[in-house]
N, C-alpha and C positions, 0 to 999 in steps of 0.2 A: 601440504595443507594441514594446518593444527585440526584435531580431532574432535576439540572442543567446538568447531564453529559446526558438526553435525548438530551437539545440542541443541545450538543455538535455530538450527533452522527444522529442527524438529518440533521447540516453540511456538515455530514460527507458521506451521503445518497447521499445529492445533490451534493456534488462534486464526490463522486463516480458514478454516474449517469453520470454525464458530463464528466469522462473520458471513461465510457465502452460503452453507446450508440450507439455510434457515429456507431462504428462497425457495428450494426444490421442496418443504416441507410445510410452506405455507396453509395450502388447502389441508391438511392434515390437522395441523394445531388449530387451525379457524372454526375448524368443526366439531374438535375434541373440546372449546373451552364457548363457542355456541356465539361465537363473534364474528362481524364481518371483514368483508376484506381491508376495507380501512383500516381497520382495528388491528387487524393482523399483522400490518404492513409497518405498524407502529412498531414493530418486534426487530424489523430492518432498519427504519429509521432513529428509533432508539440507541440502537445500538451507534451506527454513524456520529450520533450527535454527543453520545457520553465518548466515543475514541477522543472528539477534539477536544472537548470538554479535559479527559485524564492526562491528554498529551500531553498538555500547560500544566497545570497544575498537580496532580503527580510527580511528574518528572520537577517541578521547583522543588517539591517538600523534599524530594531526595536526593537534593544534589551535592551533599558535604558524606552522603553516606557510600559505603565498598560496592560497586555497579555488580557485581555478582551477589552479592547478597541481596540487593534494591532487585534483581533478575528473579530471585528464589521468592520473596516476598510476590512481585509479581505474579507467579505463577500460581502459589497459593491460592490468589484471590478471581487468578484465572478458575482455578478448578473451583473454588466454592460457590462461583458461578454459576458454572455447568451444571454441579450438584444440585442447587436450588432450582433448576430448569428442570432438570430430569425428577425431582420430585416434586414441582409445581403441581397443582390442581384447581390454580386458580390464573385467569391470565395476568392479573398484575403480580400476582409471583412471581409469574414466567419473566413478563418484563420488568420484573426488577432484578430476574438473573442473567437476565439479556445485558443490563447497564451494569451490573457489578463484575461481568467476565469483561464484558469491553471498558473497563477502564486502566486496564491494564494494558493494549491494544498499542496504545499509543508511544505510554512510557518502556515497555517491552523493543520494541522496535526501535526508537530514538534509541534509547541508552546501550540497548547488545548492538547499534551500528558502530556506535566508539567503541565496544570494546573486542567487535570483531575486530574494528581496523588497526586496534591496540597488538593483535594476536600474529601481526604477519609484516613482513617488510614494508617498508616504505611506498616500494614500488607496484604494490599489492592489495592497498587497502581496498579499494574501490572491490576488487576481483571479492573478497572476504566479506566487503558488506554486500554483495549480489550472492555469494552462497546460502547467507542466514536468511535472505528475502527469499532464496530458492525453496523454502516449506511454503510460503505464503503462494507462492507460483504453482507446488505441487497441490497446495489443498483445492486448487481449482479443476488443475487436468486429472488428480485420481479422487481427492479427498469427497469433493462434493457428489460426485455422481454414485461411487461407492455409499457415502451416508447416506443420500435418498433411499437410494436403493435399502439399506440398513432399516430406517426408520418407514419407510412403507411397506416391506416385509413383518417385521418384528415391533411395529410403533414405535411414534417417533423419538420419543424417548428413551429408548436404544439407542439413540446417534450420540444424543448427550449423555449419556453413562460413558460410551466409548470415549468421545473426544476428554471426557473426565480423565480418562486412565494413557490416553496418550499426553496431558497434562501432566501426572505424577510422570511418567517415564522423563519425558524432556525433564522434572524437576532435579528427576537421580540424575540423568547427563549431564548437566551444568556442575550438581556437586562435586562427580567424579571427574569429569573431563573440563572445564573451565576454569583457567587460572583466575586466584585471586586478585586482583588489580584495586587496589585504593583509592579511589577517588582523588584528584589533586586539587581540590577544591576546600579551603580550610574557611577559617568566619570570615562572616562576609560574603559566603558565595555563593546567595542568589542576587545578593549586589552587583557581583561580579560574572554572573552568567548574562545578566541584564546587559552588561556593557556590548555584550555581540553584537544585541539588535540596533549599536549605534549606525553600523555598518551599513551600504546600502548597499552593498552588495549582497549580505545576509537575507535585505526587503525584496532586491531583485528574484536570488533563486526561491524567494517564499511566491512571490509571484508567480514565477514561471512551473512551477509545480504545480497552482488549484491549476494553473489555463492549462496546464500540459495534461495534467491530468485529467483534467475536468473535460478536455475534448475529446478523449478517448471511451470515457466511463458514459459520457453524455450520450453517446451514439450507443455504446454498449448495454445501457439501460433497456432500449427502447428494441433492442435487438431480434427476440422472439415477435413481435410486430412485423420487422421489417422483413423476417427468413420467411413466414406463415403468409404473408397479407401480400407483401412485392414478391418474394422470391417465389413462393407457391410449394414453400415444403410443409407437409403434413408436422399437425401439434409437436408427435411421437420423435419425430425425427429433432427437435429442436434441443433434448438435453444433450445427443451424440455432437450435433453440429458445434454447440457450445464448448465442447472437448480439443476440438480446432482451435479454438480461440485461445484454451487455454495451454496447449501445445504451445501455440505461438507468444505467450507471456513465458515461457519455461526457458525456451529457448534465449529469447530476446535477453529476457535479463542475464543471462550467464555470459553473452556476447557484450551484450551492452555494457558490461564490467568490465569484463579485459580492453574494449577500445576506451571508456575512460579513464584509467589509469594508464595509458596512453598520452590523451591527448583529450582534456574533460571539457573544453568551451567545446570544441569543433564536434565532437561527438555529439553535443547534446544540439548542436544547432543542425547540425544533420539529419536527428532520430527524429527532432519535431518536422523540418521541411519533409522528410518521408512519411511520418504519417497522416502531413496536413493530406499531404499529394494521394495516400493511398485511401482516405477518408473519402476525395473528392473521385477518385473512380469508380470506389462503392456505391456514390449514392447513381452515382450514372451507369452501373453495369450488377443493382440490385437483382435484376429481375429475370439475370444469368447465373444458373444453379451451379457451376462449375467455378465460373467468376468468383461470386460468392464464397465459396469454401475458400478457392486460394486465398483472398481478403480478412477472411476472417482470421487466418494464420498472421498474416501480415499486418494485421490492424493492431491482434496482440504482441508481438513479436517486438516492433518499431515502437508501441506505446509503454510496453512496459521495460521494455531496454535504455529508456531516460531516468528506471529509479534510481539504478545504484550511484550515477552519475548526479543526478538532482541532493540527494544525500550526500554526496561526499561535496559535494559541491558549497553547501550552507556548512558542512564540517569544518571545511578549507578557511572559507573567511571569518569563521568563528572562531578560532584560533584556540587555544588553552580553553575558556569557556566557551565549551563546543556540546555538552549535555542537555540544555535547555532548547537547543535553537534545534537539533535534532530532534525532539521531539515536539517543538514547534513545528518541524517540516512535515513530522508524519503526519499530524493534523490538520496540514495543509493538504494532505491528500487526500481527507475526507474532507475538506471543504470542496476542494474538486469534485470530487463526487457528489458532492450535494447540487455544488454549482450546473454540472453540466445537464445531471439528472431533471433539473429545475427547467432548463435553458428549452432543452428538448421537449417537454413536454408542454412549454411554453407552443414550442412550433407547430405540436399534433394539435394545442388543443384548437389554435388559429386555422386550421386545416387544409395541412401544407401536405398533409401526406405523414407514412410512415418513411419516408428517405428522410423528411428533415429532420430529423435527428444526425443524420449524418453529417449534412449541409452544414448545423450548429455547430460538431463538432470539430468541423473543418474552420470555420471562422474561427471559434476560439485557439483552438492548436495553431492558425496563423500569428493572433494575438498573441501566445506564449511564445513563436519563435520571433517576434518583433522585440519583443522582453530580453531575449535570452541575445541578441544581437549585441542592442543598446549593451545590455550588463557586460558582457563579454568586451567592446568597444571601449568603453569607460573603464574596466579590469587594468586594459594593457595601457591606457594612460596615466594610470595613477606613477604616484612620482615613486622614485626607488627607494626614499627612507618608507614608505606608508608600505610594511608587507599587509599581503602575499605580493610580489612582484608579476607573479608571470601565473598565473590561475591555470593553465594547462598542463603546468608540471608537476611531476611527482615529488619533489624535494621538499616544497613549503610544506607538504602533508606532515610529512614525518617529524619537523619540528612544532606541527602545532595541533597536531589530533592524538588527544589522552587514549 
C-alpha cells in the first residue's frame, strides 16, 4: 500500500470531522452566539449545501491544474476555515467558516479518489479509493465523539483549533508522501470533462448514489428519535450507541472495496438489496434493544460499503475525463443526504411514527437498487466498440482512470 494514500485519508479524517461534529456541539455554539435551534442547524445545513455547491464548481476551475497541488490549495482553504470558526464571535462568522471549510469537501474527495486509484495497480483501485474514505469513516467512530467530548470540556472551539492542526498535518503528508501526478487534461478541458456526462451510465451511478445514499443517511438522521422514543434507551446512552453505527461504516467500506474491485455491478446490487432488507427489519424489531445494536452495525457496514464501489463506478464510465464527474458524485452524496433527510422528516411530520424514517429509507434504497439493476443490464448490452465492455472488470479501469 503506497504511503501516500495515509495522507490522503488523514484529509479525509479532518474534513469528516468538520462535517459531523458540529452535531455533538450544537447546543454549545447556540448558546455561546444566543441563536436558536433553527439557526443553529443552519451550521449543518450550510455546510451540506456549500459541499455540493464546491463539488461542481471547484473541481471545474481545476481541472487543467497538477491534482496534488489542486489537494494542497484544498486544504489550505480547509484550514482557514476552521481558523475563522475557532475565532468567530459572531454566528455569521462562524457560518461563513462553516462554508469556506466545506467547499473544499467535495473537490478534496473527487479529485484525491483519481489520484488514489492513480497510486496502485489496476486491480486495486477501488481497495485505494476505500482507504482514503477510511478517514471520513474514522472521523465518525473516534473523531466525533472524541471532539465533543474536546469542545464540551475545553469549549467548543477547541475542536476547531484541533481539527485546524490535523489540517496542517495531512497538508505536510500530501507534500511529503504523495506523488506528483499532472493532470492529463490540457485546453479545452472542462469541455472535455463535460463530454462524460454524455454517458448514461455516468446519469445512472449519479442516481444511484443520492437513492443509495439517501436511504441510509434518511433513516440515520432521525436515529436518536428512533433509539430514545421506540427503542427506550436513555439521551446518555445515544452518542455511545452511534459509535456502532460508525464501527459498521469502518468496516463496510474497507470490505466493500475489495469485493468491488472484484466484481463492481454485483457488489453494488448486493450491498443495496442488504441494506434495503436490514432497513426493513429495523423498522420491525426497533423496539428490541439487542436487535437494535446489531442493526445499527449492519445498517452502517451494508450502507456505507457501496461508496468506494459507487465512485469507482462513475470513474469507470468516465473514462480519461474522469475529475469532474467524481466530484459530481461526491455531491451526489450530499444531495442524498439532503434528500433522505427531507423524505424522513416528511413521514415524522405526517405522523407515522419515529420507525418511518426507516420505512423511507427502505423504499428509497429499493429505488437505488431498481437503478443500479437497469444500469448494470444496459452495461452488459452495450455493443463491444462503445467501452467500458464488461463494468465489472478490472481491466477497463486501468486504461481509463488518471
Amino acid at each position: 500500500m503506497p504511503i501516500g494514500l495515509l495522507a490522503l485519508a488523514l484529509g479525509g479524517f479532518g474534513i469528516g470531522l468538520t462535517e459531523f461534529v458540529i452535531v455533538g456541539l450544537l447546543p454549545e455554539v447556540a448558546a455561546d452566539f444566543s441563536v436558536d435551534e433553527a439557526a443553529a442547524g443552519w451550521l449543518v445545513t450550510g455546510y451540506a449545501l456549500s459541499v455540493a455547491v464546491g463539488a461542481l464548481l471547484i473541481t471545474a476551475a481545476v481541472t487543467r491544474l497538477p491534482r496534488k497541488r489542486v489537494l494542497l490549495g484544498l486544504l489550505v482553504l480547509f484550514i482557514i476555515g476552521n481558523v475563522l470558526s475557532a475565532f468567530s464571535t459572531e454566528y455569521s462568522v462562524m457560518l461563513l467558516g462553516r462554508i469556506i471549510a466545506a467547499l473544499c469537501h467535495g473537490a478534496f474527495f473527487g479529485i484525491g479518489s483519481v489520484l488514489a486509484a492513480s497510486m496502485v495497480a489496476p486491480d486495486k483501485k477501488a481497495g485505494a479509493i476505500a482507504i482514503m474514505f477510511t478517514g471520513l469513516t474514522l472521523a465518525n467512530v473516534l473523531g466525533v465523539p472524541f471532539g465533543t467530548l474536546i469542545g464540551q470540556s475545553l469549549g467548543w472551539r477547541a475542536t476547531f483549533w484541533a481539527i485546524s492542526i490535523i489540517g496542517v498535518l495531512a497538508f505536510l503528508g500530501i507534500v511529503l508522501l504523495v506523488p506528483a501526478v499532472a493532470s492529463t487534461t490540457a485546453a479545452g478541458a472542462l469541455r472535455n470533462e463535460l463530454r462524460a456526462f454524455r454517458s448514461g451510465q455516468v446519469w445512472l451511478s449519479l442516481v444511484v448514489t443520492i437513492l443509495g445514499f439517501g436511504g441510509m443517511f434518511g433513516a440515520f438522521t432521525y436515529m436518536a428519535y428512533t433509539l430514545t422514543e421506540v427503542g427506550g434507551f436513555a439521551s446518555s446512552a445515544v452518542p455511545w450507541l452511534l459509535i456502532l453505527f460508525g464501527a459498521g461504516l469502518f468496516v463496510g467500506n474497507i470490505v466493500g472495496g475489495k469485493a468491488a474491485d472484484k466484481s463492481l455491478d454485483a457488489t453494488l446490487i448486493t450491498l443495496l438489496l442488504a441494506l434495503a432488507v436490514v432497513l426493513v427489519i429495523f423498522a420491525l424489531t426497533a423496539q428490541n434493544q439487542i436487535a437494535t445494536m446489531i442493526l445499527l452495525v449492519l445498517m452502517g457496514g451494508f450502507g456505507f460499503a457501496t461508496v468506494p464501489g459507487l465512485q469507482m463506478r462513475v470513474l469507470l464510465y468516465a473514462g480519461d475525463n474522469s475529475t469532474l464527474v467524481s466530484g459530481a458524485n461526491i455531491g451526489a452524496f450530499n444531495v442524498g443526504n439532503a434528500l433522505g433527510a427531507w423524505i424522513g422528516g416528511l413521514t415524522i411530520s405526517a405522523g407515522l411514527g419515529y420507525t418511518s424514517p426507516l420505512w423511507a429509507g427502505a423504499a428509497i434504497t429499493v429505488a437505488a437498487l431498481a437503478v443500479m439493476v437497469a444500469a448494470a443490464t444496459t452495461a452488459h448490452r452495450r455493443p463491444r466498440s462503445a467501452p467500458p465492455v464488461r463494468p465489472g472488470a478490472a481491466e477497463p479501469v486501468a486504461a481509463q482512470v488518471n
